[in-house]
N, C-alpha and C positions, 0 to 999 in steps of 0.2 A: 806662708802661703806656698802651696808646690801647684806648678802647671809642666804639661808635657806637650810638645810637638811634635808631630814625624814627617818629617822630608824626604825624599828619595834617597839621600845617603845615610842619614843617621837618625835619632830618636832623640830630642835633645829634652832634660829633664832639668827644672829652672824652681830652686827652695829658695826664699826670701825667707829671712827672722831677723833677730838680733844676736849681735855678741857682748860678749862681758862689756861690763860699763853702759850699754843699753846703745851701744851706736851697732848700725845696720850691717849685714852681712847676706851675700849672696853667692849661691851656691850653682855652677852650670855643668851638667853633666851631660856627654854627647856618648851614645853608645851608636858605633856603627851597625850599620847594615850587614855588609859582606866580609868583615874583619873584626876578629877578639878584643879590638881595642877599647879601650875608655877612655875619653878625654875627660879632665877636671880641671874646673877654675872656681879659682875662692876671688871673693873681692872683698877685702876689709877696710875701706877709707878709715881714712882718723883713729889708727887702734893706737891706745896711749904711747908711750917709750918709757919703757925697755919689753914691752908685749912681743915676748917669743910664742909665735904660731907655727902648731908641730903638728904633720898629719901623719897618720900610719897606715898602714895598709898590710894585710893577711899576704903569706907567701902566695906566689901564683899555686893553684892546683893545674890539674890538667885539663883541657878544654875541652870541653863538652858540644859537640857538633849538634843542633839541630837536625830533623833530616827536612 
């Protein structure tokens, strides 16, 4: 399930599913308003042991200004 909301500072964008083994996983992402930034937060209750959780990410490019 994905929902989004927009607040006066950011856009915040909210994926619920599952992860391996079938236990739940959510996903929150905050893109600001007036700053490049992204915020990310994983939440993986109960993921077995020894579950290594690796995220990647693309190098920065250059940033792209609205006007």
């Amino acid at each position: 399930m994905v929902s989004a909301y927009s607040g006066p500072l950011a856009t915040t964008v909210v994926v619920e599913s599952t992860f391996y083994g079938g236990q739940p996983c959510r996903r929150v992402m905050h893109f600001h308003k007036e700053h490049p930034r992204i915020a990310f937060e994983n939440e993986l209750p109960d993921i077995p042991h020894p579950t290594v959780v690796v995220a990647k990410f693309p190098p920065a490019a250059g940033i792209n200004n609205r006007p």
